[in-house]
C-alpha positions, 0 to 999 in steps of 0.5 A: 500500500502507498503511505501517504503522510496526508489525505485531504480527503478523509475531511470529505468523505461524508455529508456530515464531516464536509458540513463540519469543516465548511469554511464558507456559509450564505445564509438569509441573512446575508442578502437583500432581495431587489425588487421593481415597484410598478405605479397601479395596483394588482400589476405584475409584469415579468422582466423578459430578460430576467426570467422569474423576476417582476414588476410589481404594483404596491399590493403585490410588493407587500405580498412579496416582502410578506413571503420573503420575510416568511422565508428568512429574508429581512432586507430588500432594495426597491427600485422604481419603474417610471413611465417615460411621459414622468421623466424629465432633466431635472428628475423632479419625480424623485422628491415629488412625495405625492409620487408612487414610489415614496406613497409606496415606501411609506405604506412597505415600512407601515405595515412592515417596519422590522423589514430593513428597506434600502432605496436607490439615490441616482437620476437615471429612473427619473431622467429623461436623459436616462443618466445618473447625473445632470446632462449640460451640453453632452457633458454629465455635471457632477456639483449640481446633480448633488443638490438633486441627489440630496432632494431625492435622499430626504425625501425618501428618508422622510418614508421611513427607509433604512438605508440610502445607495447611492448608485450615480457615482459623482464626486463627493456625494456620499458627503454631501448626502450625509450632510445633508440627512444629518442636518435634517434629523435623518442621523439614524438613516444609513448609507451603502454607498456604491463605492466600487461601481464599474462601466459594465456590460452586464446592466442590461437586464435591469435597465430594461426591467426600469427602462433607463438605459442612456438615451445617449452615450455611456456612463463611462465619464462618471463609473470605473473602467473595468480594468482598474483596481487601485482606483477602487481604493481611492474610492473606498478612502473616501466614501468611508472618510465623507460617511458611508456605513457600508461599501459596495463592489458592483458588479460581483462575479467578474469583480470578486478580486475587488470585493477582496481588496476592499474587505483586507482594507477596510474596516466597514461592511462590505456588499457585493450587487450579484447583478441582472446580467449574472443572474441573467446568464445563469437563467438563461443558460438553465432553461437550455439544459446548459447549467443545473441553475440552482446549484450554479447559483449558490456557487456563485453566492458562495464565490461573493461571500468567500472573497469577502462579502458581507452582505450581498444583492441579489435576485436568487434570494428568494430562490436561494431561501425556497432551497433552504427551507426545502432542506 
């Protein structure tokens, strides 16, 4: 027989010694569930490049976040759909309190006020422009989307949410937002900045379930080029100097080496946005036989969380809570 000093494998060879050394957990805790919020009531309409995710109508939205949280998920990010003739350049929608959107989160925190509710801070849903920023000339305007983004920030702080992400990527706005909820009262309401947001191919499924992509250009003047990585600690030193209570990479799969650098290098939480095109993907290649989608999908939550994330968006959460009370 061949003496063998070591064998890994004996910590493999059952279910039960496998669970007993198992580095790496996802759990409901970890995730935030992101959901489209549509204007009218009893509209469900489901994202064509997003198989088994919909836009939902307010009564539907608290049927859903009613199930999720019966199924262990406590978090969720809501985004909403803004028909087009209600888009202009300034977004003047997104501080509007009479709109949909804030009537919404008002009634969610209402009826269910142990659910952590976190809000997006950027104009591309509200701008005709489609941009997350304020368009002069071609050009994005960085100093006067802030004023914006601070209307939009307090009046969705003014609902009762828990936390702000701002997504538009202008400089200094997690300061100026912080500034701008302190000296309002909103001391208390937390900011996921996304600190680490990268010019990628893979938002087209969530710009079309919001129906915001860019009327012109892209949106590489004001988020990363995908081939930096130092960049994303400038980012991280000063979205954590200016405020935020969390840092996010996004997107997650193709960036899980940024995910790593933030967490070895900062102190506070770390969240990474599993985004519609990787979820996409994965759907897509499930209903052609291609990949076992649920298994693939818990490997990649695990990749997220075993490089370092700690908290992670994503639109399996609710499929992936579903697979563990199946167990």
């Amino acid at each position: 027989m061949i003496q063998l000093s070591h064998r890994p494998r004996r910590n493999r060879k059952s279910a039960a010694i496998r669970a007993l050394v198992e580095e790496t957990k996802v759990t409901t805790d970890d995730l935030i569930f992101p959901i489209f919020l549509l204007d009218g009531k009893n509209q469900k309409v489901e994202v064509a490049s997003m198989p088994g995710i919909f836009r939902l109508s307010t009564d539907l939205v608290l049927k859903e976040v009613e199930e999720c949280l019966n199924l262990g998920i406590r978090a969720f990010d809501i985004f909403p759909v803004v028909e087009e003739s209600l888009k202009d350049k300034m977004a003047t929608k997104s501080y509007d309190s009479s709109f949909f959107y804030l009537r919404a989160l008002r009634e969610v925190k209402k009826q269910f006020p142990e659910a952590c509710i976190m809000t997006d801070v950027a104009m591309d849903p509200y701008s005709s422009d489609g941009h997350d920023g304020l368009v002069e000339d071609g050009h994005i305007l960085n100093d006067e989307t802030l004023e914006i983004l601070g209307k939009m920030a307090l009046a969705q702080a003014e609902t009762g949410i828990d936390i702000l992400g701002p997504s538009d990527m202008m400089d200094g706005r997690v300061g100026y937002l912080r500034e701008v909820l302190d000296s309002n009262g909103f001391t208390d309401v937390s900011i996921m900045s996304y600190t680490a947001k990268y010019a990628s191919g893979f938002y087209n499924p969530f710009r079309d379930a919001l129906d915001s992509a860019p009327k012109f250009g892209d949106k590489k003047t004001y988020q990363m080029n995908p081939a930096n990585s130092r960049e994303a600690m400038i980012e991280a030193a000063l979205d954590t100097e200016e405020g935020a209570d969390f840092l996010m990479v996004k997107p997650a799969l193709a960036y899980l080496d940024i995910i790593k650098l933030l967490k070895d290098n900062s102190d506070l939480p770390i969240a990474a946005y599993n985004v519609s095109g990787e979820y996409s993907m994965v759907k897509a290649a499930a209903q052609k036989g291609w990949l076992e989608g649920e298994r693939v999908a818990k490997e990649m939550l695990l990749s997220m969380k075993r490089a370092g994330a700690d908290i992670i968006l994503t639109y399996f959460a609710k499929e992936f809570a579903q697979a563990v009370k199946r167990q």
